[in-house]
N, C-alpha and C positions, 0 to 999 in steps of 0.2 A: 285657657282663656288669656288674652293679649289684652293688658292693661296699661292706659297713660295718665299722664298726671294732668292735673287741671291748670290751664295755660299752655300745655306740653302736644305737641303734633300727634293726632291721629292719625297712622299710616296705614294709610289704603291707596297702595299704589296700581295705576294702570296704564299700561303699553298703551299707547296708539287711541287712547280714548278717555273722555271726561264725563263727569252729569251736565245735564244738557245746560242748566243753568249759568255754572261754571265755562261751556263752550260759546255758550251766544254773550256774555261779560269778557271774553276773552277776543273776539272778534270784534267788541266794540273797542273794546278801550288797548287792546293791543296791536290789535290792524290796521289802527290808522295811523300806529306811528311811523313819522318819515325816516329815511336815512339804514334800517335795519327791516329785513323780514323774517317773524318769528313763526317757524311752526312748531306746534307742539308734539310730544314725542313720550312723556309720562307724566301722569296725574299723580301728582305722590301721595296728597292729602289732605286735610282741613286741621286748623287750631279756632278754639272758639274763644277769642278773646277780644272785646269792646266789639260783638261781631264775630264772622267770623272771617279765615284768613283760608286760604286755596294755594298749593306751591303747585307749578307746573313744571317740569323742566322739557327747555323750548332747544330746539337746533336755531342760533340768529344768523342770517347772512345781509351782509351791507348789502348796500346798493351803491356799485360803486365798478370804475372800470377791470379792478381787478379786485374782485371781491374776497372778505377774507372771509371764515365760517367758525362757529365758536357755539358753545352749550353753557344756557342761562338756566338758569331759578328764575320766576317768576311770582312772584303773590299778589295775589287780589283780594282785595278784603271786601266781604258781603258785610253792609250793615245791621243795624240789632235786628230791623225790621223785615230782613231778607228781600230787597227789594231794589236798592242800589248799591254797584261794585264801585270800585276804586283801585287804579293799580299802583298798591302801596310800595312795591321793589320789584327793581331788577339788577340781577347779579351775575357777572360773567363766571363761569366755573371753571373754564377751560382758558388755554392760551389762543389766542387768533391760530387758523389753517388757512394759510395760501398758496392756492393752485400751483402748481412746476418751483414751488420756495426749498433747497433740499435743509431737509431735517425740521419741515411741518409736520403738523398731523395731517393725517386722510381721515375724516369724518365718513364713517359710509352705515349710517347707524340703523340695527337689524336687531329686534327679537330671536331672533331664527337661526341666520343664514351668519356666521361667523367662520374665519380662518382654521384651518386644523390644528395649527401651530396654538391661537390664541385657545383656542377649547381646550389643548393639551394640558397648558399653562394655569387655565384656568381652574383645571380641575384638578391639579397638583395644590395651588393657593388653598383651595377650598378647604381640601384633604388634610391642610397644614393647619391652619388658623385654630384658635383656640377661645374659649369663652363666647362663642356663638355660632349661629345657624345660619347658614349665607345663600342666597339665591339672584343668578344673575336678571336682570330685567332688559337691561338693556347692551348692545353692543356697541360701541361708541365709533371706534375707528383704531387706526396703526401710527405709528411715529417710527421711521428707520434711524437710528441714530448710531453710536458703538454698539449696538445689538437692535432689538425691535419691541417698543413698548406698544401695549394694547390697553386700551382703555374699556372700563367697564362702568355700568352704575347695575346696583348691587341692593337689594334689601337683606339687610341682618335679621336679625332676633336673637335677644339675649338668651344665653344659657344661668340660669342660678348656680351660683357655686352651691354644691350639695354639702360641703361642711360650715355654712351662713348657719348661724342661730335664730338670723331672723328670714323671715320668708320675705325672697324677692321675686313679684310676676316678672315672667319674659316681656321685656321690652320694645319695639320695633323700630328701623331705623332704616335710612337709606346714606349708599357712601358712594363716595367715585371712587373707582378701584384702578391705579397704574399697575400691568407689570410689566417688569422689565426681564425678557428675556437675553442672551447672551450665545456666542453661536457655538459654546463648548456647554451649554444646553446649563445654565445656570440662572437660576430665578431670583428676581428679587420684586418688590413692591413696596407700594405709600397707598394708605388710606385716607382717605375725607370725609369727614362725616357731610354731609346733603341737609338733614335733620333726620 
């Protein structure tokens, strides 16, 4: 059983989909902003605090003659009442992507359908990491730069240390994941914790 703290994010992340209340608050109060179009891309989860709060992470692209493309956080906070939203933040997580720019990212973001290379990469990361459980959600996109970084976002889950005296539940979290590959096939990476 996955346990959080009280104030602390409930993570119930989903691909490509929200509760409906969270989608039709999401279309009001974030579709009609000018200047940027957000679509959403994962439902991370809820915190219940004054209310509660909803993180979405959104792919935004300007509106703009050469547009650039970039992946936000989003939170909307439901009142005590559950009745009216509010969009308390939004937060770029990524660097801008512009079209034919060399050494942008390529956003081409997929649950599914990811590069051989990146799955390779990804599944070395995995195999490596220590003190938790990692599962990718999302595929983000490439960066060619002195090698090829691939972007991921990622749900964790703690592992308890087994020699703790005190008992700690598994955790659950979301990160962005960079790696960087190297073309004498050498890996490396950064994490970001999401919440």
């Amino acid at each position: 059983m996955l346990h959080f703290m009280p104030g602390g994010w409930k993570v119930e992340p989903a691909v490509g989909t929200m509760p409906e209340k969270v989608a039709s608050a999401f279309a009001e109060k974030v579709g009609k902003l000018v200047g940027v179009v957000y679509t959403p891309l994962i439902y991370c989860g809820s915190q219940v605090v004054n209310g509660t709060n909803h993180m979405i992470l959104c792919m935004g692209e300007t509106r703009a003659d050469q547009p650039a493309k970039f992946i936000s956080k989003i939170v909307l906070n439901e009142d005590l009442e559950g009745g009216t939203f509010n969009l308390q933040l939004i937060e770029q997580i990524t660097p801008n992507a512009v079209e034919g720019v060399n050494g942008s990212w390529v956003f081409t973001p997929s649950a599914e359908d990811l590069p051989e290379q990146a799955k390779k990469a990804l599944t070395k990361v995995f195999n490596d990491l220590d003190g938790g459980k990692y599962e990718m959600l999302l595929y983000c996109g490439s960066q060619t730069v002195s090698g090829t970084n691939y972007m991921f976002i990622c749900k964790g889950t703690s592992i308890p240390d087994p020699a703790s005296e005190t008992e700690q539940p598994p955790v659950s979290f979301i990160v962005k994941l960079v790696i960087l590959t190297t073309s004498d096939d050498k890996i490396s990476m950064t994490i970001e914790r999401i919440i």
